[in-house]
N, CA, C and O atoms as CSV, one atom per row, in Angstrom:
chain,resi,resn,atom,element,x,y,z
A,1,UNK,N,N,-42.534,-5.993,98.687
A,1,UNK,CA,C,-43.746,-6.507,98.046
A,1,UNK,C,C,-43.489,-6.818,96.567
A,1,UNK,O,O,-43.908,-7.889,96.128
A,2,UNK,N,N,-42.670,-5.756,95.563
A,2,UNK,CA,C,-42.421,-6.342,94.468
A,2,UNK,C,C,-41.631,-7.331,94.119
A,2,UNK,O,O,-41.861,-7.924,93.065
A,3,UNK,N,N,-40.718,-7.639,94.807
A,3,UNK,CA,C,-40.035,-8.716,94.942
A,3,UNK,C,C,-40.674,-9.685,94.967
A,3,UNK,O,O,-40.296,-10.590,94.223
A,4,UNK,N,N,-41.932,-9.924,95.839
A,4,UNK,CA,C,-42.389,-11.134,95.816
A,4,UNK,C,C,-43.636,-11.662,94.812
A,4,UNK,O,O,-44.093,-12.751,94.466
A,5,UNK,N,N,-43.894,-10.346,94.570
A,5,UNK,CA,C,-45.032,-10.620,92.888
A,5,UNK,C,C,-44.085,-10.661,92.244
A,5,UNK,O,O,-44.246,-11.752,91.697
A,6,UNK,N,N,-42.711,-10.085,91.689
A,6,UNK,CA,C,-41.524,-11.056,90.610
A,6,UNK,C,C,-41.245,-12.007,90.855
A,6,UNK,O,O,-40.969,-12.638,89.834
A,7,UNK,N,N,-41.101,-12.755,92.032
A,7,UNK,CA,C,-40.800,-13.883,91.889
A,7,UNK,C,C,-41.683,-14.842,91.799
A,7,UNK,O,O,-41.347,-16.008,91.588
A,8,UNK,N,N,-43.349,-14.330,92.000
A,8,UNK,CA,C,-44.056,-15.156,91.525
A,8,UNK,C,C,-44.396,-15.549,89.759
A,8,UNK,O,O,-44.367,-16.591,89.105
A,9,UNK,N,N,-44.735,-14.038,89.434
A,9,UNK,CA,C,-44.825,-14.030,88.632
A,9,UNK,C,C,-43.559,-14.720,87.387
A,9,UNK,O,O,-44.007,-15.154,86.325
A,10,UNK,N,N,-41.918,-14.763,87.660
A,10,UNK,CA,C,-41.036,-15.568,87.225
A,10,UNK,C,C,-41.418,-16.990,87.011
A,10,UNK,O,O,-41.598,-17.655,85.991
A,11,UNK,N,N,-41.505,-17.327,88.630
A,11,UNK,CA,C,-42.046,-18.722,88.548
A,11,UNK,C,C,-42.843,-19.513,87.710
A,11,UNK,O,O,-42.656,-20.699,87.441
A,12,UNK,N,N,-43.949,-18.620,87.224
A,12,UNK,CA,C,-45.184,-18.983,86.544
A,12,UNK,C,C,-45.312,-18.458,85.508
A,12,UNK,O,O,-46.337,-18.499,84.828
A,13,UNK,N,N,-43.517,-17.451,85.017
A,13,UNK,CA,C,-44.495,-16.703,83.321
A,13,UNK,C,C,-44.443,-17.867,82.153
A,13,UNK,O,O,-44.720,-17.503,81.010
A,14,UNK,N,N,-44.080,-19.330,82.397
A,14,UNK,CA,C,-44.571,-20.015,81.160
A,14,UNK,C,C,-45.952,-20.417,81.310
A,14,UNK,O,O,-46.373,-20.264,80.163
A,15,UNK,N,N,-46.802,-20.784,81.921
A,15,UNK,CA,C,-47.843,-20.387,82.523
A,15,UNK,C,C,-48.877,-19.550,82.108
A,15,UNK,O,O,-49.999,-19.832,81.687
A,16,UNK,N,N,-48.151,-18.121,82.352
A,16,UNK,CA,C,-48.883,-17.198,82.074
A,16,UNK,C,C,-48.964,-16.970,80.417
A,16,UNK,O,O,-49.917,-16.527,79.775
A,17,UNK,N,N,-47.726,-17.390,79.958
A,17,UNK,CA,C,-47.305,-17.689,78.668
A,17,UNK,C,C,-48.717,-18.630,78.058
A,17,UNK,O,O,-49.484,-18.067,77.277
A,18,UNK,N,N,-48.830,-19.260,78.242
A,18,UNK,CA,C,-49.820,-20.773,78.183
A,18,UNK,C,C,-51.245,-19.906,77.602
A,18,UNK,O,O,-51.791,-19.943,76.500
A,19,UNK,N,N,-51.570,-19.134,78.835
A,19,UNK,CA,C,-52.758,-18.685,79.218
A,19,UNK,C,C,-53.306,-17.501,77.616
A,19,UNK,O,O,-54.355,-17.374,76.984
A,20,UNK,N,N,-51.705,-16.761,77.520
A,20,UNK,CA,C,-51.712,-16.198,76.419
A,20,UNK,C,C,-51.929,-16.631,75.120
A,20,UNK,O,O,-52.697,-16.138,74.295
A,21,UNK,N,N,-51.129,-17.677,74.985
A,21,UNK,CA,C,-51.065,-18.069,73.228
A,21,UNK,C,C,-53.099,-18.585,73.208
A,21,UNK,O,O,-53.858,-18.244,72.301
A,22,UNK,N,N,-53.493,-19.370,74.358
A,22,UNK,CA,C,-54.897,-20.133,74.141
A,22,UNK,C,C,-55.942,-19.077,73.716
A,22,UNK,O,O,-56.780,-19.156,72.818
A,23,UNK,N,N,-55.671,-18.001,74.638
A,23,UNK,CA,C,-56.544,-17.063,74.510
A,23,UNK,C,C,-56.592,-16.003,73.664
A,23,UNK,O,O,-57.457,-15.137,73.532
A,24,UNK,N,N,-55.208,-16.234,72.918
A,24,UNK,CA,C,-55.519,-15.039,71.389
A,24,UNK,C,C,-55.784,-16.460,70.496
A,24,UNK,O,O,-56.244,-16.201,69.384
A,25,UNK,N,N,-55.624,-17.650,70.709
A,25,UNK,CA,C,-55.677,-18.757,69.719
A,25,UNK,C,C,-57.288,-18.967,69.486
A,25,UNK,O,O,-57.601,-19.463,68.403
A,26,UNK,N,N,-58.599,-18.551,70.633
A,26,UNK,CA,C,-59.243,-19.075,70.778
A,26,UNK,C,C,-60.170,-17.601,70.519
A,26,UNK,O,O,-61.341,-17.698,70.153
A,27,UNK,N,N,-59.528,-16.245,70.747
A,27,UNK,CA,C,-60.733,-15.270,69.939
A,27,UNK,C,C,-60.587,-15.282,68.328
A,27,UNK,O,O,-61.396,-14.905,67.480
A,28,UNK,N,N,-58.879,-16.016,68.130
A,28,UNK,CA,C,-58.740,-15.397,66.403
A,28,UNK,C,C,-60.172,-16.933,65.941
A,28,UNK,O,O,-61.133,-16.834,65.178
A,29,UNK,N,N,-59.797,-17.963,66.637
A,29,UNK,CA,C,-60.272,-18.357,66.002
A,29,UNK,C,C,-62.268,-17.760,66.033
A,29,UNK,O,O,-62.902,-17.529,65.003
A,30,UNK,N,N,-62.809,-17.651,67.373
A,30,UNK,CA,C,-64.573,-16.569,67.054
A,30,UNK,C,C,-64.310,-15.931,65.762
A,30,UNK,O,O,-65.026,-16.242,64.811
A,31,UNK,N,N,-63.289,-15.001,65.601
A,31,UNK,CA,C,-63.086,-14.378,64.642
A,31,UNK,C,C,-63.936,-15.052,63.156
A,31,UNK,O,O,-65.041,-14.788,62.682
A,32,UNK,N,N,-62.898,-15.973,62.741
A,32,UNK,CA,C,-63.017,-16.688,61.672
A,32,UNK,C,C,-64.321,-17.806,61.665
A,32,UNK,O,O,-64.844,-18.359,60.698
A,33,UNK,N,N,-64.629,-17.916,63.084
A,33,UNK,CA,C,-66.178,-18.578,63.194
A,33,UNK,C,C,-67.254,-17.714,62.702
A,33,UNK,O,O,-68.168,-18.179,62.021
A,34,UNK,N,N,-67.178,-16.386,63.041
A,34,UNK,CA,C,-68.121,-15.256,62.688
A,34,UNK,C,C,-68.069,-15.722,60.808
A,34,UNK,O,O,-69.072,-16.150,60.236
A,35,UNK,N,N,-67.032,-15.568,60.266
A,35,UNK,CA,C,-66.741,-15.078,59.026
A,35,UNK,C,C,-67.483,-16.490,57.983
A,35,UNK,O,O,-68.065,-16.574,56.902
A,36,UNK,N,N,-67.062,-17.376,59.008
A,36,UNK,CA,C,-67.625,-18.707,57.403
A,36,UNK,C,C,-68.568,-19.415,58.208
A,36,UNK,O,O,-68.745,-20.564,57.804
A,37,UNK,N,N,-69.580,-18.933,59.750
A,37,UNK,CA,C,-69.866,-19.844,59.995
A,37,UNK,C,C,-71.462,-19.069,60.603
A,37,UNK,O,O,-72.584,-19.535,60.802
A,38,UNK,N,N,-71.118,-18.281,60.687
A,38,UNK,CA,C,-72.607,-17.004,61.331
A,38,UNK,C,C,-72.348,-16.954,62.429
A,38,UNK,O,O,-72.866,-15.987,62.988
A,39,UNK,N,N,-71.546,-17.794,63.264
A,39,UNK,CA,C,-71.681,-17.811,64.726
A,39,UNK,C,C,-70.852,-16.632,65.188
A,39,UNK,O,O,-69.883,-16.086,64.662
A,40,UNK,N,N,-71.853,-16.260,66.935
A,40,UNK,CA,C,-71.071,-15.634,67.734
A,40,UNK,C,C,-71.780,-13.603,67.322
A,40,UNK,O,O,-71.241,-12.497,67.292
A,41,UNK,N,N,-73.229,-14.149,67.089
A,41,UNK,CA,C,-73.682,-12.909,66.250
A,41,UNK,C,C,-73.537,-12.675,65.414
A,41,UNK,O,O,-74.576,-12.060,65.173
A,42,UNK,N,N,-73.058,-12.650,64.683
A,42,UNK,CA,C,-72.664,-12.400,63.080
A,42,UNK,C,C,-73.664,-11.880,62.350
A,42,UNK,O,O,-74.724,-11.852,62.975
A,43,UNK,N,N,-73.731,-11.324,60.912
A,43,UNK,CA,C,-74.808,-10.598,60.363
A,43,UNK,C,C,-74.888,-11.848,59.166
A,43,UNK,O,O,-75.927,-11.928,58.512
A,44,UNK,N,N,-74.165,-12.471,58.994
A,44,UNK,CA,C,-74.349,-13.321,57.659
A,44,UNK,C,C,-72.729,-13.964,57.798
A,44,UNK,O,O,-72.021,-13.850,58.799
A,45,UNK,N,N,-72.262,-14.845,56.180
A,45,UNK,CA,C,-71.206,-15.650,56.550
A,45,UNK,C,C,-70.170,-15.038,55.066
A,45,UNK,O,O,-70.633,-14.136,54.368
A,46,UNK,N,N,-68.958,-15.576,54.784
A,46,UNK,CA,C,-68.335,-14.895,53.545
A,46,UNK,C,C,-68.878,-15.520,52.697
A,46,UNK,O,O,-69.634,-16.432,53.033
A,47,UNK,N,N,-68.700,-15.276,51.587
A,47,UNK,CA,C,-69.146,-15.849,50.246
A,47,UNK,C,C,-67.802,-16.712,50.065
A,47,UNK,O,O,-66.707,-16.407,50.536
A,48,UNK,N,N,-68.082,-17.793,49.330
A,48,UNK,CA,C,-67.309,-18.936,49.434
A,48,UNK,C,C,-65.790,-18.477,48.111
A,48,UNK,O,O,-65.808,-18.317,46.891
A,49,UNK,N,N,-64.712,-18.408,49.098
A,49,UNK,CA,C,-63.543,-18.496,47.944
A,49,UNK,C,C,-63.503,-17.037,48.045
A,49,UNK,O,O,-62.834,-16.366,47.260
A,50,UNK,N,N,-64.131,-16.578,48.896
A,50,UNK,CA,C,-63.711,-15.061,48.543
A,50,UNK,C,C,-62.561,-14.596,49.569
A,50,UNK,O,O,-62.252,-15.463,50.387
A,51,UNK,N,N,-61.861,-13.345,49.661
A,51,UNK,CA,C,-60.557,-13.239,50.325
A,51,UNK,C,C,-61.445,-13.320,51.511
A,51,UNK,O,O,-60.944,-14.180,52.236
A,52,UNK,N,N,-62.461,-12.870,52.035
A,52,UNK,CA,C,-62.995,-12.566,53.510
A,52,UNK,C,C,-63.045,-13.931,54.059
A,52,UNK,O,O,-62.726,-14.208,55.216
A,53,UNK,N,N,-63.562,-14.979,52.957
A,53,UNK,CA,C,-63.876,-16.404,53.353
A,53,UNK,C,C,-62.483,-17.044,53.520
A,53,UNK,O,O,-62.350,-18.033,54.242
A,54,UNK,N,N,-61.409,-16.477,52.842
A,54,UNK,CA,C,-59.809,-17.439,53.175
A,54,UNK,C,C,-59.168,-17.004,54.693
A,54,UNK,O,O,-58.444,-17.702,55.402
A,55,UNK,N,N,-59.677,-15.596,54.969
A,55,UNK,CA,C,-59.402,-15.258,56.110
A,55,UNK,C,C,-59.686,-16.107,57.350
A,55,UNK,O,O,-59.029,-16.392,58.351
A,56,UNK,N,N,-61.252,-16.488,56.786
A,56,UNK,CA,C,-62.367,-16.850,58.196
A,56,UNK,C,C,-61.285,-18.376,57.948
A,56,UNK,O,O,-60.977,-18.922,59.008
A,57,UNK,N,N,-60.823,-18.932,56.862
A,57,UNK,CA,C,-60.457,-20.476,57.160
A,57,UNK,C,C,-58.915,-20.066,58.026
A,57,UNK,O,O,-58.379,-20.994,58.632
A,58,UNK,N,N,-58.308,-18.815,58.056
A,58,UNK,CA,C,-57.086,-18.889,58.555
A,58,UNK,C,C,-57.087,-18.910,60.160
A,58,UNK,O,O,-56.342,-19.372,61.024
A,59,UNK,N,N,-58.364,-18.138,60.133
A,59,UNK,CA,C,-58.802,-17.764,61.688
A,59,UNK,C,C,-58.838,-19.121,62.512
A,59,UNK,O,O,-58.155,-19.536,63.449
A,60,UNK,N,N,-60.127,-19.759,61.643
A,60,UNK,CA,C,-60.728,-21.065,62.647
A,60,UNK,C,C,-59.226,-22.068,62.838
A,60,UNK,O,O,-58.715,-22.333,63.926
A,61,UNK,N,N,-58.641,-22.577,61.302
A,61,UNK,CA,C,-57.801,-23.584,61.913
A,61,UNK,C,C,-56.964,-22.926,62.580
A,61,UNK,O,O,-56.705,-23.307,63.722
A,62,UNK,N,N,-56.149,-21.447,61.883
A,62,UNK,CA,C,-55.003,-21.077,63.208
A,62,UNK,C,C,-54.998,-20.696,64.380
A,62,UNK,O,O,-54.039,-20.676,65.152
A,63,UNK,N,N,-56.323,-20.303,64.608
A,63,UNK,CA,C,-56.963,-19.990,65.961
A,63,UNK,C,C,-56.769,-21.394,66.991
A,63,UNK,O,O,-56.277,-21.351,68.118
A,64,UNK,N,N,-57.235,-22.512,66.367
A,64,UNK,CA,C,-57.347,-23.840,66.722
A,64,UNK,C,C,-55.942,-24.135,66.973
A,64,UNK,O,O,-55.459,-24.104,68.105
A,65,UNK,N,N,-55.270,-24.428,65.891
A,65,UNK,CA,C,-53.665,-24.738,65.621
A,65,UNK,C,C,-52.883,-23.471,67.587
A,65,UNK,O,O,-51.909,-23.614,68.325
A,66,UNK,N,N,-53.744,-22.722,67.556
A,66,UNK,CA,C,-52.421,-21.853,68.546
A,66,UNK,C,C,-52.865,-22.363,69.517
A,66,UNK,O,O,-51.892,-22.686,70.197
A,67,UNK,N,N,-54.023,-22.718,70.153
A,67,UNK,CA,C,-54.660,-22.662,71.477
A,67,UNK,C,C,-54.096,-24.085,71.826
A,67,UNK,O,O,-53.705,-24.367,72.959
A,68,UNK,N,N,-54.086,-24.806,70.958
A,68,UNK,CA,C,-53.617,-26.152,70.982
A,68,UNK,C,C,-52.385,-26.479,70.740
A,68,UNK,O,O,-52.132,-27.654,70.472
A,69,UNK,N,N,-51.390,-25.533,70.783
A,69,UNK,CA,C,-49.572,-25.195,70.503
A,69,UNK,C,C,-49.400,-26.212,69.311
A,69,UNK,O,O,-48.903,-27.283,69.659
A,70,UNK,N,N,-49.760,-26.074,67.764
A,70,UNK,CA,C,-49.704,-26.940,66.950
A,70,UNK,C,C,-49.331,-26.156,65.759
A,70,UNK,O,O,-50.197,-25.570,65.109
A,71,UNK,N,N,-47.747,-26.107,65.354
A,71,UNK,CA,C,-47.455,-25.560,63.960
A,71,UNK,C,C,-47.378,-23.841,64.767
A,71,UNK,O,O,-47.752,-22.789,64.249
A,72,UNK,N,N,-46.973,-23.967,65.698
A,72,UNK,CA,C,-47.420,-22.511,66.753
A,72,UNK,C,C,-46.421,-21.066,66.095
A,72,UNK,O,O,-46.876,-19.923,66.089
A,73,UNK,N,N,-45.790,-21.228,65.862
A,73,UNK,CA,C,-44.676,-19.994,65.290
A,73,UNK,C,C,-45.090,-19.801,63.545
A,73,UNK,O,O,-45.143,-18.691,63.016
A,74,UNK,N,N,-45.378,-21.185,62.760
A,74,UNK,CA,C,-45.789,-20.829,61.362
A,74,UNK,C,C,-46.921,-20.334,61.596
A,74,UNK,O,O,-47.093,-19.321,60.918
A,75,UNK,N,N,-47.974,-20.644,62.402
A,75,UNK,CA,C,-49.146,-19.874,62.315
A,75,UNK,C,C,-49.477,-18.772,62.895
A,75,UNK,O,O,-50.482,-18.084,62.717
A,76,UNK,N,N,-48.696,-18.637,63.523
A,76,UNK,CA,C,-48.633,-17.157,64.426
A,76,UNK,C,C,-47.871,-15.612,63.074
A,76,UNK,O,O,-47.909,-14.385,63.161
A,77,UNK,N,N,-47.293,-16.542,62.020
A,77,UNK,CA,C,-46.516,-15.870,61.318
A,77,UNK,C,C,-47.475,-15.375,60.214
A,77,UNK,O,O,-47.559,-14.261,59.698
A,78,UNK,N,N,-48.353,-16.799,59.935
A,78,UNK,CA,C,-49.295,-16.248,59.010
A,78,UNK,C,C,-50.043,-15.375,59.323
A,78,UNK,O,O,-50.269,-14.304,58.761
A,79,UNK,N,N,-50.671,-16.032,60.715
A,79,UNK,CA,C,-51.897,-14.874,61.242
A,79,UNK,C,C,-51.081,-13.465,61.311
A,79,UNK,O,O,-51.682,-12.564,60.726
A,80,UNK,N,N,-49.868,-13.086,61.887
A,80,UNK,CA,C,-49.468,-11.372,61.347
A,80,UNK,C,C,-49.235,-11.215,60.074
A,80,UNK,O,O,-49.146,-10.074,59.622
A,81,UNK,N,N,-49.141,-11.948,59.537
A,81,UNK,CA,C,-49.372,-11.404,58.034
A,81,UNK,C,C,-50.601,-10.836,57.410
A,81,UNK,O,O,-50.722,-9.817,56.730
A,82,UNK,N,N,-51.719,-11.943,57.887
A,82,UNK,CA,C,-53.001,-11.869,57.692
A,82,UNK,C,C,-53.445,-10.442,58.313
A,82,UNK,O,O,-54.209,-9.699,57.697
A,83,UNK,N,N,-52.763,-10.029,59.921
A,83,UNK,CA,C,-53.525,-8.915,60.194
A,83,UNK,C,C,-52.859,-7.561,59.356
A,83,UNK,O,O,-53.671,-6.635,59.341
A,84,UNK,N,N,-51.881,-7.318,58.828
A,84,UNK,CA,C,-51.039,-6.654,57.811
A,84,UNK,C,C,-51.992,-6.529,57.050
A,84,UNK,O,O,-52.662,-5.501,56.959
A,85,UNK,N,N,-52.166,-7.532,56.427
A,85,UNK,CA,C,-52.784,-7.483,54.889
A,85,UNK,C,C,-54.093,-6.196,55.554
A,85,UNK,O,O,-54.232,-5.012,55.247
A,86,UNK,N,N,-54.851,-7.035,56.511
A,86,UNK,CA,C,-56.173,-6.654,57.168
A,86,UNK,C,C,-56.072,-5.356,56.841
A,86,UNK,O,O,-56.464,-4.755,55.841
A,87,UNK,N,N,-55.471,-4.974,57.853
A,87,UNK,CA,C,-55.188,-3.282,58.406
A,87,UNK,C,C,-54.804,-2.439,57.512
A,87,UNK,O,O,-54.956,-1.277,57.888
A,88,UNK,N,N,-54.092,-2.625,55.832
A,88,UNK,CA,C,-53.821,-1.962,55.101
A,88,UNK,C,C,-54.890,-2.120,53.759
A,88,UNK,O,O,-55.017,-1.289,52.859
A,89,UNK,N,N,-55.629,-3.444,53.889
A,89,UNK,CA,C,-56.662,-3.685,52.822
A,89,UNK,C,C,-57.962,-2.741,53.531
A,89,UNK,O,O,-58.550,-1.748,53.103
A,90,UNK,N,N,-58.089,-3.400,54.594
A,90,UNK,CA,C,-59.742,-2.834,55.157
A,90,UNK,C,C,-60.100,-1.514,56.103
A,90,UNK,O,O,-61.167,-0.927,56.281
A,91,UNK,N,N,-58.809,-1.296,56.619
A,91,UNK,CA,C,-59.002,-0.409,57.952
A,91,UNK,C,C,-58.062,0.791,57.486
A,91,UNK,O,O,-58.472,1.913,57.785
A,92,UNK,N,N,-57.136,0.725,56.955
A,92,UNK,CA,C,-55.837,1.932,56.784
A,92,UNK,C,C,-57.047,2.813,55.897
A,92,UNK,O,O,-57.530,3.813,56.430
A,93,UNK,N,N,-57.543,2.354,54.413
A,93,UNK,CA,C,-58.251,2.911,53.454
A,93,UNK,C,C,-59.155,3.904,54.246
A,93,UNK,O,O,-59.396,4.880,53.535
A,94,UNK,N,N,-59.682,3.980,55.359
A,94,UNK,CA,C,-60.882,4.717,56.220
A,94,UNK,C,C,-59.827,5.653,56.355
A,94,UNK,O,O,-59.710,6.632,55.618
A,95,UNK,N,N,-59.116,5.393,57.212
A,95,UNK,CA,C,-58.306,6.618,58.032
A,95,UNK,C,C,-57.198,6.077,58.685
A,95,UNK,O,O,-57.194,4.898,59.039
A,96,UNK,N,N,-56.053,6.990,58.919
A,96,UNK,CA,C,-54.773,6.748,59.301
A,96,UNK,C,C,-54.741,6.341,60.926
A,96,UNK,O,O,-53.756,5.706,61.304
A,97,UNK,N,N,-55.531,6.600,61.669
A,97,UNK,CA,C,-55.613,6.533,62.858
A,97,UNK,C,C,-56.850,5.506,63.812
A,97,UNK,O,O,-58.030,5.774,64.037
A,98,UNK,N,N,-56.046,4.293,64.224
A,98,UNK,CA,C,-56.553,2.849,64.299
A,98,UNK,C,C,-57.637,3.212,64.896
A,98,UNK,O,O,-58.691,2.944,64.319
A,99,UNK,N,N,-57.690,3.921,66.215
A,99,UNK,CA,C,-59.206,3.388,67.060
A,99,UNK,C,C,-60.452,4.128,65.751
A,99,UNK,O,O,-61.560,3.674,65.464
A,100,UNK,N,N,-59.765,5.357,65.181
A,100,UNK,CA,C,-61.388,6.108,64.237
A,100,UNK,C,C,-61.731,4.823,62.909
A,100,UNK,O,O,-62.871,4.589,62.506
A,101,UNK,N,N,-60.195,3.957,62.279
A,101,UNK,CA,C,-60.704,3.067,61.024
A,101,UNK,C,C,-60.833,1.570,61.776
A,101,UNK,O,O,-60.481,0.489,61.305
A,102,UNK,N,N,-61.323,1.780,62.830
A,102,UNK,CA,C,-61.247,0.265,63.762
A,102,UNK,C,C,-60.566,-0.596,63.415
A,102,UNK,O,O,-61.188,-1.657,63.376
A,103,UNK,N,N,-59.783,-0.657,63.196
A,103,UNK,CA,C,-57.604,-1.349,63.462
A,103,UNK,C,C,-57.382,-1.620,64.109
A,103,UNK,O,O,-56.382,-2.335,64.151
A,104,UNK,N,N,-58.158,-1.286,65.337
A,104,UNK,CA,C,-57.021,-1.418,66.717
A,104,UNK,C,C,-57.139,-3.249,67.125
A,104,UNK,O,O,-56.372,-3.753,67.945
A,105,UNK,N,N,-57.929,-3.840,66.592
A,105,UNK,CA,C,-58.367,-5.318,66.840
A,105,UNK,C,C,-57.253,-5.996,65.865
A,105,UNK,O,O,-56.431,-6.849,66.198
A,106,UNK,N,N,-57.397,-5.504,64.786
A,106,UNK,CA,C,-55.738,-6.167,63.567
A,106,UNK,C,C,-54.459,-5.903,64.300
A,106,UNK,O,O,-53.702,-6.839,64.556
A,107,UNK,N,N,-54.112,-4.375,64.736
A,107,UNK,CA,C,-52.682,-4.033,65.202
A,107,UNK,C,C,-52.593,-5.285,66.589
A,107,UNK,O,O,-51.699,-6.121,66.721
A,108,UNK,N,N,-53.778,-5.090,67.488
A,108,UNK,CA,C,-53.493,-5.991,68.709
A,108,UNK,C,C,-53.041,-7.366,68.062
A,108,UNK,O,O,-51.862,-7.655,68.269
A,109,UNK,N,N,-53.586,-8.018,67.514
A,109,UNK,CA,C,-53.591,-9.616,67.114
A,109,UNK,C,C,-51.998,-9.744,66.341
A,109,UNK,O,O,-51.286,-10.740,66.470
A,110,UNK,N,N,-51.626,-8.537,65.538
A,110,UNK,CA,C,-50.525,-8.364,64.784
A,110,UNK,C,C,-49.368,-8.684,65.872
A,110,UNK,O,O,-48.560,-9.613,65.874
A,111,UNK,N,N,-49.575,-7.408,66.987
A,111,UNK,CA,C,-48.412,-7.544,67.923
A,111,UNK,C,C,-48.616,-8.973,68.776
A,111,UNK,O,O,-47.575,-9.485,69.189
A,112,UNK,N,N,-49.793,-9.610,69.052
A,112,UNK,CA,C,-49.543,-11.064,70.022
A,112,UNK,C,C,-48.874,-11.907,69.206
A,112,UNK,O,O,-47.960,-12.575,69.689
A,113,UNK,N,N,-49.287,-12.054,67.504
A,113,UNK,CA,C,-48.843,-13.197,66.750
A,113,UNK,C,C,-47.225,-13.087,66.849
A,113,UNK,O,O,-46.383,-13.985,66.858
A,114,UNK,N,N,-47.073,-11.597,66.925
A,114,UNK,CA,C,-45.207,-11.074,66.588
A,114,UNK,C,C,-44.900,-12.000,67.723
A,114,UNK,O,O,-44.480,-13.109,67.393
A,115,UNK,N,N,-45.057,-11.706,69.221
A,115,UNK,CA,C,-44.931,-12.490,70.208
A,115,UNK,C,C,-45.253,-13.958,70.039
A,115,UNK,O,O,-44.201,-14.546,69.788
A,116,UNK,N,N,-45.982,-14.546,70.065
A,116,UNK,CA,C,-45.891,-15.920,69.386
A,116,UNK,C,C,-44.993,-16.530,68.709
A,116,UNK,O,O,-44.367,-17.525,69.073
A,117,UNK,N,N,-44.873,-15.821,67.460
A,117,UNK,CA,C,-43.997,-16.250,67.128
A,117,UNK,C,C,-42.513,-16.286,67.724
A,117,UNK,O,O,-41.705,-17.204,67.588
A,118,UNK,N,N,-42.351,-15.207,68.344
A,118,UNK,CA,C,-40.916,-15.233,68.585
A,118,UNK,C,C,-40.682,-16.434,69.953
A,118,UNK,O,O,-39.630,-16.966,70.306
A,119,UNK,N,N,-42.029,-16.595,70.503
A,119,UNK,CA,C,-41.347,-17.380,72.047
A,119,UNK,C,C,-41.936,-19.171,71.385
A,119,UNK,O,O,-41.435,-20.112,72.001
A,120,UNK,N,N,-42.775,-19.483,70.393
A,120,UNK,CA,C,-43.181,-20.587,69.952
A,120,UNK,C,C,-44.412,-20.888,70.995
A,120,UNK,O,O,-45.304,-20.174,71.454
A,121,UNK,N,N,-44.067,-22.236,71.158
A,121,UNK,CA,C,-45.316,-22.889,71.835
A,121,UNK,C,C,-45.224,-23.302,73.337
A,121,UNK,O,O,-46.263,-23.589,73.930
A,122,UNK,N,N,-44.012,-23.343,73.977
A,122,UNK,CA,C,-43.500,-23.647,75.128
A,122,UNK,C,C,-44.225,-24.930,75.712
A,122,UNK,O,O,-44.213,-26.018,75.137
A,123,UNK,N,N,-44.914,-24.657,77.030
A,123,UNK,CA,C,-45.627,-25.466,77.775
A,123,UNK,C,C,-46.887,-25.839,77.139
A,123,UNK,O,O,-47.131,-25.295,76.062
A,124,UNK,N,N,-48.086,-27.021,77.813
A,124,UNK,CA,C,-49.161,-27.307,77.168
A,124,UNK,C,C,-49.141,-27.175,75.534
A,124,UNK,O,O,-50.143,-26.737,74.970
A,125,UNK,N,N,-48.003,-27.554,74.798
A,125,UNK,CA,C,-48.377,-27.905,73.633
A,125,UNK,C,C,-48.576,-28.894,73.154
A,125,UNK,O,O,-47.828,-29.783,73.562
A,126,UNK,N,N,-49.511,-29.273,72.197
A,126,UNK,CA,C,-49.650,-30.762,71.560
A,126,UNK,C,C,-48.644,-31.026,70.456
A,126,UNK,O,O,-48.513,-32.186,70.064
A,127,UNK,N,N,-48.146,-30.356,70.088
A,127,UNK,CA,C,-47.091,-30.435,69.241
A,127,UNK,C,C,-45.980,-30.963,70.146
A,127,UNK,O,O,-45.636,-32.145,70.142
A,128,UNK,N,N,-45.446,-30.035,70.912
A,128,UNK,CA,C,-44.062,-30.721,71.831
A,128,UNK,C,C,-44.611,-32.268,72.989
A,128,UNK,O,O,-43.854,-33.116,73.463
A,129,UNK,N,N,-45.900,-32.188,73.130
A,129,UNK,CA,C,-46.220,-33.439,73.830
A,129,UNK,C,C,-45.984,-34.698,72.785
A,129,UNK,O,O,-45.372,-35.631,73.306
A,130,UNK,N,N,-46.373,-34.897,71.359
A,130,UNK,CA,C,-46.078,-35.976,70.418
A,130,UNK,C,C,-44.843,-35.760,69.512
A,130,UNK,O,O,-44.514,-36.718,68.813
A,131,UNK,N,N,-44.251,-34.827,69.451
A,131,UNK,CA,C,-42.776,-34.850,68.820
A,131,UNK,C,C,-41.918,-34.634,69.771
A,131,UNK,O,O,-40.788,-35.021,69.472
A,132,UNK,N,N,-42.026,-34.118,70.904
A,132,UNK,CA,C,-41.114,-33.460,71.861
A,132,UNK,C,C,-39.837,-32.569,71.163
A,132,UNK,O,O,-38.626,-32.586,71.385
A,133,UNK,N,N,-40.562,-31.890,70.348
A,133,UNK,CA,C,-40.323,-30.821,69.830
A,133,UNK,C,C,-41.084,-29.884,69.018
A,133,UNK,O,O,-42.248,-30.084,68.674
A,134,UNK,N,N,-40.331,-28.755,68.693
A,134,UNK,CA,C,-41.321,-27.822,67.365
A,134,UNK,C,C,-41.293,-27.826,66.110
A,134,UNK,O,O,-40.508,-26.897,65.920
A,135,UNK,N,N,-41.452,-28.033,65.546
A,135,UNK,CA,C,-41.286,-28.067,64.226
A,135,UNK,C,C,-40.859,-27.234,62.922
A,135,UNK,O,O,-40.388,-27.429,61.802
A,136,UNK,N,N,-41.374,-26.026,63.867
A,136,UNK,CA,C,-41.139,-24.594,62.698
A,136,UNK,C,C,-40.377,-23.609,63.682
A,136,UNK,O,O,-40.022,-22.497,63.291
């Protein structure tokens, strides 16, 4: 039986690959919709030019930029940077231990971008569909 979920799963991990980059590309970007835009519940939006508001612009376009395999490894690089900064500006200061200073949403996004970056944009990208290649 495992044999044959590996070899499915082989078959199809760019695929599954695909499924991944869209779908951390497409909460970072809610993320950054919340932050400069109210949407998605939100309590209010950043104040303009402020670090919370450069965040929300990193979210929406790199959120956008990943789901859409575009600039996919530079922005995957920024966004772990961005969750770094996050987790040691906003969440470490509470407490050392992610789920009590709610971190655990920065560390996750930190480790997909690490992944991102390292495999790029593969399949369904718009980047490799008009250059037929990557760029970064």
């Amino acid at each position: 039986m495992q044999n044959v979920i590996g070899r499915y799963l082989k078959k199809y991990q760019d695929w599954f690959y695909v499924v991944f980059r869209v779908f951390v590309g497409l909460l970072f970007f809610q993320h950054g919709a919340q932050k400069l835009f109210g949407w998605f519940g939100s309590a209010g939006t950043a104040e303009s030019l402020s670090l919370f508001w450069f965040a929300g612009v990193i979210e929406v376009v790199g959120g956008l930029f990943l789901a859409a395999g575009v600039f996919t490894r530079l922005v995957a690089a920024l966004g772990a940077l961005e969750m770094v900064v996050a987790y040691f500006k906003v969440h470490n200061p509470v407490g050392l231990i992610p789920i009590v200073n709610k971190g655990e949403l920065a560390l996750l996004f930190l480790a997909a971008f690490l992944i991102i970056a390292v495999e790029g944009a593969r399949k369904a990208s718009l980047e490799l569909a008009v250059s037929k290649k990557e760029m970064f």
